[in-house]
C-alpha positions in Angstrom: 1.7 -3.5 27.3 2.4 -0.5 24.4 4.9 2.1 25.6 3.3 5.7 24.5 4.7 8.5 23.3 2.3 10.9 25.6 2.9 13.8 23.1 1.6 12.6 19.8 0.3 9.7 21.4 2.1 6.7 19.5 3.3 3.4 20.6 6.9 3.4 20.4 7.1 0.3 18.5 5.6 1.8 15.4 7.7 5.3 15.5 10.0 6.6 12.7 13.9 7.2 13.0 13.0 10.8 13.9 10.7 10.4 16.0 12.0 8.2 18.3 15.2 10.4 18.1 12.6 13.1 19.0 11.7 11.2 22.0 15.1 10.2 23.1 15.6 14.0 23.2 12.9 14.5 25.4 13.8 11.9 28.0 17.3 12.5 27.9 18.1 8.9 26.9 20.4 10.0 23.8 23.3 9.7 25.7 22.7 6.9 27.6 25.3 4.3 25.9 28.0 6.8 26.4 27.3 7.1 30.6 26.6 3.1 30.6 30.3 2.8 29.0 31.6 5.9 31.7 29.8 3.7 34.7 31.8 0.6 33.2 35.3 2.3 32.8 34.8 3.9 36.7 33.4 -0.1 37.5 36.8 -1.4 35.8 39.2 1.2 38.0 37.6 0.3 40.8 38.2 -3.5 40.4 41.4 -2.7 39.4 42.0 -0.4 42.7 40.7 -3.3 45.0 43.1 -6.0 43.0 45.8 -3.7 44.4 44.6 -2.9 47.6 44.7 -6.5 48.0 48.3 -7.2 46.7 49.5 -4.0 49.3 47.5 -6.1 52.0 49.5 -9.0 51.0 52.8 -7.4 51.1 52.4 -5.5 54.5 51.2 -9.1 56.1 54.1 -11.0 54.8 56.5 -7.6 56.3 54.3 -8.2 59.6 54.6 -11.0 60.1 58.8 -11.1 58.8 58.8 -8.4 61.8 56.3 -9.6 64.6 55.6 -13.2 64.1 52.9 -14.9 62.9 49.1 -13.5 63.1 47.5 -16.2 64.8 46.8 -14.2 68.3 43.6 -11.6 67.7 45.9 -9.4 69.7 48.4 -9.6 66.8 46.0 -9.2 64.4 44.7 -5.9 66.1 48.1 -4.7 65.8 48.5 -5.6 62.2 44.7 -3.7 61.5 46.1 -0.5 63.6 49.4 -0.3 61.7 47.9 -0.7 58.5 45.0 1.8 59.1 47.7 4.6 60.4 50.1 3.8 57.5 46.5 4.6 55.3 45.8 7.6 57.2 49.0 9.0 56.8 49.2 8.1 53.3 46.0 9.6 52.9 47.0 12.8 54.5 50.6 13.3 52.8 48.2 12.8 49.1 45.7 14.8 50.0 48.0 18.1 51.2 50.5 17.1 47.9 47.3 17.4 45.6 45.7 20.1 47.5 49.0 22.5 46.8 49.1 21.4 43.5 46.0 22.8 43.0 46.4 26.2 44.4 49.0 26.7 42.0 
């Protein structure tokens, strides 16, 4: 199956340089390396914000645990999953009225 150029009717197989650059233009695909290597950058922070969230989930159990016991009761491990979701609210909050100010300024 031959992809056409609908407007001069060519398969895009046998196109010059400037036409195909012509045809990248009109699909907007020029660009599209530089948003696949933006999606990949915003892929690697993410991984890299889990890999942390993880280590932080880490530490808080071990200072649980140091504190309360051992987390082998579901009604300790409730307690651990409320702490930790009000210690990310808060945090949350506190971040989002520090950055918030700093951008009224």
């Amino acid at each position: 199956m031959a992809i056409i150029d609908t407007e001069k009717g060519k398969d895009i197989f046998q196109m010059g340089v400037d036409d195909m650059d012509k045809l990248l233009d009109n699909y907007e695909l020029k660009h599209i390396h530089t948003d696949f290597f933006q999606k990949v950058v915003l892929l690697i922070i993410a991984s890299l914000g889990f890999i942390a969230a993880l280590a932080w989930d880490q530490a808080l159990r071990e200072m649980f645990v140091e504190f309360f016991g051992s987390l082998d009761s579901i009604g300790q491990k409730l307690l651990y999953a409320g702490i930790v979701t009000v210690l990310a609210a808060l945090v949350g909050i506190l971040m989002s009225k520090l950055f918030l100010r700093r951008k009224k300024k």
